[in-house]
N, C-alpha and C positions, 0 to 999 in steps of 0.2 A: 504494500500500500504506500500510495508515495505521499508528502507532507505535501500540504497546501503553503503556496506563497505568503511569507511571512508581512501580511498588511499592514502591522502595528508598529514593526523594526524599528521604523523612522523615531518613533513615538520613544519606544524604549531606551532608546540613544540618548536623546534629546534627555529625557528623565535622569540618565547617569551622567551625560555632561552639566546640568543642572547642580547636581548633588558634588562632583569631584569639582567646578567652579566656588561651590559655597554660595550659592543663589538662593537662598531659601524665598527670597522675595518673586525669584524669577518664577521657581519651581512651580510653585505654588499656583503663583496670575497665568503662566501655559499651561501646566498638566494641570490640573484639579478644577474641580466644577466648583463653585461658592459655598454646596452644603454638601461637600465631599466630606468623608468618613473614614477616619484611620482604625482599625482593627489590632491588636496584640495580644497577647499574652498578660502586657505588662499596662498597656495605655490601650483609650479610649479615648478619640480626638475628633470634633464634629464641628467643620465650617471653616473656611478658609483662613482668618484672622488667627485661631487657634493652631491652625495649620501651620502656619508661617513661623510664631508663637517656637512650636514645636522642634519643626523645621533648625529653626535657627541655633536651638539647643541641642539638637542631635548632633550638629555637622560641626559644633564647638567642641561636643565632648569625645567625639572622633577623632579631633585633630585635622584630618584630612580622608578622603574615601580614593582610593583609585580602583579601576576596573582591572582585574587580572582576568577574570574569565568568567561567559555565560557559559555556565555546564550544563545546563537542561534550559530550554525555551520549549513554550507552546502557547497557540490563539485559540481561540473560538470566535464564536460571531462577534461577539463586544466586551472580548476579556484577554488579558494578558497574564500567564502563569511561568514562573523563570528561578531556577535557582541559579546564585551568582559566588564569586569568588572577588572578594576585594579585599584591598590593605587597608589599615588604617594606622593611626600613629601608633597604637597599641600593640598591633599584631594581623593576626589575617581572619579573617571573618566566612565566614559559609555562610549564605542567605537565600530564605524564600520570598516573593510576593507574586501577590494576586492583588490584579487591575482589574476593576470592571468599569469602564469606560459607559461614557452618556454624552453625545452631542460631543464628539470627540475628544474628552476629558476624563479623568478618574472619579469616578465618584465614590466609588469604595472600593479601600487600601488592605489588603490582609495581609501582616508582614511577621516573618520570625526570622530566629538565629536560628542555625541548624548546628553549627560548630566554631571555634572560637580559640586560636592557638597564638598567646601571647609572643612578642618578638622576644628571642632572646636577652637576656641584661648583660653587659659587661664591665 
């Protein structure tokens, strides 16, 4: 069975240039709808001001995000599913989310850590 054309890519790009810029203002006003939805484990985030809010505290306490590697992608009609591989100042991170898109925007965010390997100290 072969994969269908990845429609969204552009989208999901854009999302991690976002995040590894430290745009949280950007992120937020292109990918997210106004009464967009962050889902966790650990938080519950509802509408864009909070978003931003959030945003901007996540990408502080990282230090920095780079993109090492999408290891899993897939779409549906109006959703985005991906685990990722990124650094950050602390160490290197394994990551899920789930996009579900409305009027070409996130409107709800479902995000976890899968795995999390400190950098060495010397």
């Amino acid at each position: 069975m072969s994969q269908a054309p990845a429609k969204f890519k552009a989208f999901y790009e854009r999302q991690i240039e976002f995040l590894a810029n430290n745009d949280a203002v950007g992120l937020i006003a292109n990918q997210y709808t106004e009464d967009a939805e962050l889902l966790s484990f650990t938080n519950h985030i509802v509408g864009a001001p909070a978003l931003v809010e959030y945003f901007k505290g996540y990408i502080a306490n990282l230090g920095y995000i780079k993109l090492i590697s999408t290891d899993k992608y897939t779409e549906g009609n109006s959703s985005i599913f991906f685990e990722a591989t990124v650094e950050t100042a602390g160490g290197i991170a394994r990551v899920y989310d789930v996009f579900v898109l409305r009027d070409g925007k996130i409107a709800h965010h479902f995000t976890g850590l899968l795995g999390f390997t400190p950098h060495a100290q010397n």
